[in-house]
N, C-alpha and C positions, 0 to 999 in steps of 0.2 A: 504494500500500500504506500499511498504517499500520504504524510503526515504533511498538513499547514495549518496555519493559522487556524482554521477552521475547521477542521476536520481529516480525517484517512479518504483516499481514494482505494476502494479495492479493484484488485487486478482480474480481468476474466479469468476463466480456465486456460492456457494453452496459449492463448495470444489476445491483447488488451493493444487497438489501435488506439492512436494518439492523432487528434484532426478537429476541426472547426466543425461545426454544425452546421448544414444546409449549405453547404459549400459557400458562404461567407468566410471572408481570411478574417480572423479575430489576431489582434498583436503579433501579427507575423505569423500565427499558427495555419497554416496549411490544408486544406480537406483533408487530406489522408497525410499525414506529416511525418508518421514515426508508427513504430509499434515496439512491445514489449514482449517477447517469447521465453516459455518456460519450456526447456529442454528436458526431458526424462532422461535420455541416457546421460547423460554426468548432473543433473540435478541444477542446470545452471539458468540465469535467468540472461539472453541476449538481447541487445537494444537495438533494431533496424531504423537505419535514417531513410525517410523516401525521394532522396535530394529535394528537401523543402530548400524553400529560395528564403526562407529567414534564420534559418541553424537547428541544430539539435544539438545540445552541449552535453560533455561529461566532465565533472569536476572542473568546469569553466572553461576543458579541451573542446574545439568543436568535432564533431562528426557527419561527415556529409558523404553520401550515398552509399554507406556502409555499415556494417553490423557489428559493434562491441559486445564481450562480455560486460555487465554490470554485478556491483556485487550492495549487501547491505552497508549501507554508509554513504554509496556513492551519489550526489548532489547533480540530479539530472534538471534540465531545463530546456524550453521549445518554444523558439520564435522570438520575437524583440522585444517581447513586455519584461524580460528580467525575473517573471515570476520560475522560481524555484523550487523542487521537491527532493525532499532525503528519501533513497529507497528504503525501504526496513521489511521486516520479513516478523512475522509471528512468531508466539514460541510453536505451535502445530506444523508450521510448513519449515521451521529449523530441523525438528525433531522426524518428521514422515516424507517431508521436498513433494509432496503430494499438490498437484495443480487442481487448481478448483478452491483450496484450502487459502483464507487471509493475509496475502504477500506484506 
């Protein structure tokens, strides 16, 4: 999930796209911008950039039309509003890595 100010984003099962709504660009976020995939064979979560034309950051590194591992801690952000998310991972999906389960 992403922790903010306000609240956790929880992550779908398997893959959780990252994109503006109604294909309106909101602060540089992109209709289809990013997605966030949970790997079962090594349990890992990888971040796909969809070459958005505003960024996809890791730990303020940008990433553009490519796929990082991500790990918990790491400070992801999407498009030019600056807004920010720490990834963190549940104690359930620490303990089983079971997708579906509260990232």
């Amino acid at each position: 999930a992403f922790p903010k100010r306000s609240g956790c984003f929880q992550l779908k099962s398997h893959t959780t796209t990252i994109g503006s709504r109604r294909g309106a660009e909101a602060a540089g976020v992109a209709d289809r911008h990013a997605a966030l995939e949970f790997s079962a064979s090594d349990s890992s979560i990888i971040l796909q950039d969809f070459n958005s034309p505003h960024g996809t950051f890791v730990n303020s590194c940008q990433v553009q039309n490519a796929a990082v591992r991500v790990r918990p801690g790491d400070i992801l952000s999407f498009g030019t509003a600056g807004a920010s998310f720490e990834l963190v991972l549940d104690g359930a999906a620490q303990v089983g890595g079971m997708p579906g389960e509260r990232w």
